[in-house]
C-alpha positions, -999 to 999 in steps of 0.1 A, spaced: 67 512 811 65 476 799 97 453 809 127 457 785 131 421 777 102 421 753 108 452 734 118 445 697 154 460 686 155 487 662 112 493 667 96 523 675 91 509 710 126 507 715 135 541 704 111 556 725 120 539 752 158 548 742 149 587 742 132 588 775 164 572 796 188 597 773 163 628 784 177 633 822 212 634 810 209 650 780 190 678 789 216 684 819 243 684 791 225 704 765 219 736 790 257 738 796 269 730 762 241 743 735 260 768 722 287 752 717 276 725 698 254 747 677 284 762 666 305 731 661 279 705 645 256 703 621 219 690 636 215 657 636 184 640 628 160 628 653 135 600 655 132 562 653 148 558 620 170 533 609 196 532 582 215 509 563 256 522 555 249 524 517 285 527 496 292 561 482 324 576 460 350 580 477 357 611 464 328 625 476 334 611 512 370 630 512 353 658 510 334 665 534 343 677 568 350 653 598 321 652 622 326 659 658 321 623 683 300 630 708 313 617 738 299 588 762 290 598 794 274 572 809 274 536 799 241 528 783 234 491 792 200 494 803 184 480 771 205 451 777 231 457 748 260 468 747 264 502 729 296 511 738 306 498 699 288 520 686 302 548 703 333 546 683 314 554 650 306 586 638 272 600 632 257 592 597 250 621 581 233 629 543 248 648 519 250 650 482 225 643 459 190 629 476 191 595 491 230 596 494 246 582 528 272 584 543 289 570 567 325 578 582 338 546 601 372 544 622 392 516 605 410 498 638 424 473 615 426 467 579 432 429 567 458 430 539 451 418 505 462 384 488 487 407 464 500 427 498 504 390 517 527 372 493 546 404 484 554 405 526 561 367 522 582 374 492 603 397 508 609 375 540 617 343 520 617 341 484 617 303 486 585 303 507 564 318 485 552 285 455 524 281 432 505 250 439 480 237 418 449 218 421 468 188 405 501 192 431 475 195 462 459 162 448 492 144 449 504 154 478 473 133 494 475 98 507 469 74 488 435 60 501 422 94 496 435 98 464 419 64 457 384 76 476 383 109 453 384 88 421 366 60 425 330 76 426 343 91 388 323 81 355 343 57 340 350 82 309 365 106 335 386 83 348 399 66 312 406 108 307 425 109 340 447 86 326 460 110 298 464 139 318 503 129 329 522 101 341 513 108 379 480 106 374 483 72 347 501 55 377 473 66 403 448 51 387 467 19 375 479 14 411 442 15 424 422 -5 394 408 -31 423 394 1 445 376 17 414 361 -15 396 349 -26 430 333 6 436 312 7 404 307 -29 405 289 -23 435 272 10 424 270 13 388 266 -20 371 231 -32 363 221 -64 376 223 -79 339 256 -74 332 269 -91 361 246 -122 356 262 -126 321 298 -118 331 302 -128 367 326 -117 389 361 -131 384 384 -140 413 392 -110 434 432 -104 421 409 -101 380 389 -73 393 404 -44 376 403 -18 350 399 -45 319 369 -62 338 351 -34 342 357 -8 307 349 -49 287 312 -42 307 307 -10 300 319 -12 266 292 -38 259 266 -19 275 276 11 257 273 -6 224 237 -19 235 227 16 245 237 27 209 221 0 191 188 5 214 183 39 206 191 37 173 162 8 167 141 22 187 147 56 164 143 39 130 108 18 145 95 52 153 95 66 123 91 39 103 66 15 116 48 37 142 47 66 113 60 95 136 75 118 113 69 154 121 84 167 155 51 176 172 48 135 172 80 125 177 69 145 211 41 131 217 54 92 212 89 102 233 77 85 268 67 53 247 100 55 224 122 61 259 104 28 272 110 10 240 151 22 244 152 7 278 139 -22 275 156 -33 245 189 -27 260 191 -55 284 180 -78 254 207 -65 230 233 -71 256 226 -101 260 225 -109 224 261 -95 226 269 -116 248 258 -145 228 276 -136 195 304 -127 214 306 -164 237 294 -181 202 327 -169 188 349 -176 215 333 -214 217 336 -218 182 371 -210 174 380 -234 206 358 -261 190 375 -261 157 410 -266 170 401 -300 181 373 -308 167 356 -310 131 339 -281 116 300 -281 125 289 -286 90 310 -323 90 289 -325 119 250 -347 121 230 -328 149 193 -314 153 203 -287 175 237 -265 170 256 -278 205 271 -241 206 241 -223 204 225 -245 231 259 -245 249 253 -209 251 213 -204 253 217 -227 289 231 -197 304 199 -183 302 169 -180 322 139 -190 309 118 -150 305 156 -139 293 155 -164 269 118 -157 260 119 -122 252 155 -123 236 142 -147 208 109 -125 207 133 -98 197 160 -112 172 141 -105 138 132 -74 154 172 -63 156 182 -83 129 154 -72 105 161 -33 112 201 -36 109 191 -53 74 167 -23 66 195 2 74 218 -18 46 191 -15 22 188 16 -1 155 41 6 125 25 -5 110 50 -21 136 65 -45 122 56 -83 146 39 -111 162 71 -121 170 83 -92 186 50 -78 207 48 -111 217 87 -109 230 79 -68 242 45 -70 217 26 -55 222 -10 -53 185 -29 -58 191 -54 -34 203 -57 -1 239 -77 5 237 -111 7 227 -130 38 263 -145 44 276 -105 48 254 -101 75 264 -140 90 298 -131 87 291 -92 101 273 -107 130 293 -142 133 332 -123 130 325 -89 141 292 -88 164 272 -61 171 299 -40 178 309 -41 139 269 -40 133 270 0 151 299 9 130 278 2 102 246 17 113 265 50 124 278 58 87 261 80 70 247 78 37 241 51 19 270 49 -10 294 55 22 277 24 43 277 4 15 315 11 6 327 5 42 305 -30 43 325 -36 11 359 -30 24 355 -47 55 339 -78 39 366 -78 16 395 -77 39 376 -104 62 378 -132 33 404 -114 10 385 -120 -17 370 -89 -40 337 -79 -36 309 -83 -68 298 -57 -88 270 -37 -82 245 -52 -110 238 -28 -138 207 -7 -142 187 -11 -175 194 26 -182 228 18 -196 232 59 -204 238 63 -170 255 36 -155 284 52 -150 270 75 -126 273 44 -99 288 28 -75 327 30 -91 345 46 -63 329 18 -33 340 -9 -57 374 3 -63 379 13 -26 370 -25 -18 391 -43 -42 418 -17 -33 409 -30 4 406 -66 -7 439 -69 -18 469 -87 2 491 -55 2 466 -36 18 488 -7 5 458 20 9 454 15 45 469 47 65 477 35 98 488 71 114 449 76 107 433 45 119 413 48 148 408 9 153 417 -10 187 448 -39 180 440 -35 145 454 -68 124 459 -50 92 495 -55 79 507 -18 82 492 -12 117 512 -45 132 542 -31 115 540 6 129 528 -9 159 555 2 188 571 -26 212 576 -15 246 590 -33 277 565 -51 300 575 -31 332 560 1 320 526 10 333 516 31 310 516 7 279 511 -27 299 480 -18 324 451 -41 321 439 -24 297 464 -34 273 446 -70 269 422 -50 241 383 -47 243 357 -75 238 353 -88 207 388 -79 190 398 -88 154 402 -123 147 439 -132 134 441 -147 99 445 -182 112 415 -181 134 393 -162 104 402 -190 79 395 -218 103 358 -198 115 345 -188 79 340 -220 57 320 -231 91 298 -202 93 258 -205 95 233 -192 73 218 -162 85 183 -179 92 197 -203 108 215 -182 135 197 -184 165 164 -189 158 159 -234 152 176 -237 186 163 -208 205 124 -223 198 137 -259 203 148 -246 237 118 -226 245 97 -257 238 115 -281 260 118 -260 288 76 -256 287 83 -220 287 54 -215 265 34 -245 257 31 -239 217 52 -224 192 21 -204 185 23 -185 218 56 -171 212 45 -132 208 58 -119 165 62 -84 150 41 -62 162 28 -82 192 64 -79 207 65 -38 196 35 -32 217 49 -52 247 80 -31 246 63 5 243 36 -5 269 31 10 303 29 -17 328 50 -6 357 79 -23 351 111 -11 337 145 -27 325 160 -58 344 125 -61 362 107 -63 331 127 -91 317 122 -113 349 88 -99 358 95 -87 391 83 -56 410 113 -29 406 137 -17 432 138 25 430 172 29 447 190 4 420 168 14 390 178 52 398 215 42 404 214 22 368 196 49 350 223 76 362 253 59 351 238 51 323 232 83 313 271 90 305 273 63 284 270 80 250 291 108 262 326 118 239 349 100 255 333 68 263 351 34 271 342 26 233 353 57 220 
């Protein structure tokens, strides 16, 4: 007989092995006792078999009759496991229909339910006995680890955490430095913070951060977007099948024009902010001799030289394809552009100065994310108009005076309505619009006392690139540019004094600059602006955060 340390539980080995130690004393027992148990119990089955307790009914199991134990006479140890457990348990045993087990188990002790437990508790102590909820379990949690479970949070999530109640307003109000510095750290792309640098430690908060991601959420929008409209349009993919096939060079034309549209952001957005400072103490540019604007350049020096590059390579690009966007569809005919209203031309270049100049590209994706044309065109209308309080022109008449009437009518009486100092039409329950400066929204506005949390966090200084007050929009707009003269003059003046490129004629145009940004070369996002090989870890760390930027409930939401 081989040694008993290498036989295999539950194997045919081990059962015969099992049967020839139970043979001495069970054939002593069986000649005394035979009759006995032939009378008493049923036969039990034999052989090396092993079962699994399957569940029956337990109606079934109440029926049947107990089964005699067979009681242990010696102490079977020699396998080298304990069966003295399994003593206790009575024999399986089939009955019913075929393949039926069952198996009749002593219960030693039976655990008590949840509903049994708190009725017991109940009845010792009524007080005992409260509901907690995930939200009391949270706040009953130190502080640092309330601070630790938040921080790692999309920053949608925790703008949403603010809403929940006051508790949960002051938690994260209280710990604004631990959170910011956590996604500054994680989160931000390397862009960002080279535009907007850090501020001094006590400035890290809330307001620092949400003003970041609310620019790069606008710059996501406005990236996909054009890199949407130059798919269909000038790459032709109109059918699904090759929208499909173009999607990995259309996702590396979104990602690489995002870091170039926030930074174009940022430069409408610092333009504004140097302008209006400019013009309190100084004359208007336009009493001004120079060759190249001084804020432009002011500006452009915060630049590297590639960022600089390949932002000017892409202006006309995002300025040409917000223009398109304002335009009516090319290919509608005469009668069908006087049945819907269709103006012929595009607005006039000082719209889009004083859309890009007053409002930035923020106000830009408000406009690109109307639909339909009439209802574009309308809220262009109203907003110019408010902007210089002075009424919009008529949409020229088509030469098929029949059916004129079928125009424009209701966008030109919505912005004269608009254009107007009483601003009477303007519902401010309804308007969804941060620090609005209409007339009726400062005088619904509420006043609250600066010790309260909830209204005077840092959020409360507004998002980037707020409406302008009346004084500052009446000293800006008499002193704005003409749109070709935004950016463009002093970006190449730049390029060629810095020897970026040695001639104006190496600066990449149109499509040389589309292929460039849907070409496969290795390098993605912030590397491909500075030309560097790219870092996985941080690239993977941008790309996720990223991701839940165009989620509902965004910081720009």
């Amino acid at each position: 007989m081989d040694p008993l340390h290498i036989t295999e539980f539950a194997s045919e080995r081990y059962f015969s092995k099992l049967r020839q130690l139970n043979e001495p004393s069970d054939n002593a027992a069986s000649s005394s006792e035979a009759p006995a148990a032939a009378a008493t119990s049923p036969p039990l089955p034999t052989g090396p078999t092993f079962t699994l307790p399957l569940g029956r009914q337990r109606s079934l199991d109440n029926d049947l009759p107990p089964l005699t134990l067979r009681p242990s006479e010696q102490k079977k140890r020699s396998l080298g496991h304990d069966l003295t457990a399994l003593r206790t348990q009575r024999r399986p045993s089939f009955a019913g229909s075929f393949g039926r087990l069952t198996s009749k188990v002593t219960v030693i002790h039976k655990v008590p339910s949840i509903v049994e437990h708190r009725e017991e508790i109940l009845a010792v102590d009524p007080v005992a006995a409260q509901n907690f909820n995930l939200s009391d379990l949270f706040l009953a949690l130190p502080n640092e680890l309330q601070a630790q479970i938040i921080a790692p949070l999309p920053i949608h999530s925790v703008l949403t955490l603010r809403l929940v109640s006051k508790s949960f307003h002051t938690i994260v109000t209280l710990n604004e430095s631990t959170i910011a510095r956590y996604h500054i750290a994680n989160s931000l792309p390397a862009y960002a913070l080279r535009l907007y640098p850090l501020p001094d430690p006590a400035w890290i908060n809330l307001h620092y951060l949400c003003s970041i991601w609310h620019r790069l959420h606008v710059a996501e929008k406005l990236s996909t977007m054009i890199a949407a409209q130059a798919t269909k349009e000038i790459f032709l993919r109109n059918t699904d099948a090759l929208r499909l096939e173009f999607e990995p060079q259309h996702k590396r034309m979104r990602q690489r024009l995002m870091p170039l549209v926030f930074t174009l952001f940022h430069f409408f957005e610092t333009y504004r902010d140097i302008h209006i400072k400019r013009l309190t103490s100084e004359p208007p540019l336009h009493h001004q001799a120079y060759t190249l604007n001084p804020i432009e350049a002011e500006v452009m020096a915060m630049y590297d030289d590639q960022t600089l590059l390949k932002v000017h390579q892409v202006f006309p690009l995002v300025v040409s394809s917000f223009s398109r966007r304002l335009r009516p569809p090319s290919y509608v005919g005469t009668l069908e552009r006087s049945i819907k209203g269709y103006l012929k031309d595009r607005p006039a270049d000082e719209v889009y100065a004083t859309i890009l100049a007053v409002g930035g590209l923020r106000q830009a994706q408000r406009f690109w994310e109307t639909k339909g044309y009439n209802a574009r065109r309308a809220a262009v209308d109203t907003w110019y108009g408010f902007v210089t309080r002075s009424p919009v022109e008529a949409a020229p008449k088509s030469k098929m005076s029949l059916i004129t009437h079928l125009g424009r009518k209701k966008s030109k009486q919505a912005a004269e309505a608009s254009s107007s100092e009483s601003t009477t039409n303007h519902d401010a329950t309804s308007c969804r619009e941060w620090f609005c400066v209409k007339p009726s929204c400062q005088a619904t506005r509420r006043r609250h006392s600066t010790d309260n949390l909830v209204f005077h966090s840092s959020l409360a200084a507004g998002p980037p690139m707020s409406p302008l007050s009346r004084d500052q929009l009446r000293l800006m707009l008499p002193d704005l540019q003409h749109l070709s003269n935004i950016w463009m003059h002093t970006a190449e003046a730049l390029i060629l004094e810095r020897q970026i490129v040695p001639r104006a004629q190496d600066i990449k145009r149109n499509t040389q600059v589309l292929l460039e940004l849907i070409r496969d070369d290795g390098l993605e996002m912030d590397n491909w602006i500075s030309g560097t090989p790219p870092d996985p870890a941080r690239a993977n760390s941008n790309t996720e955060q990223q991701e839940g930027m165009g989620a509902p409930g965004g910081v720009s939401d």
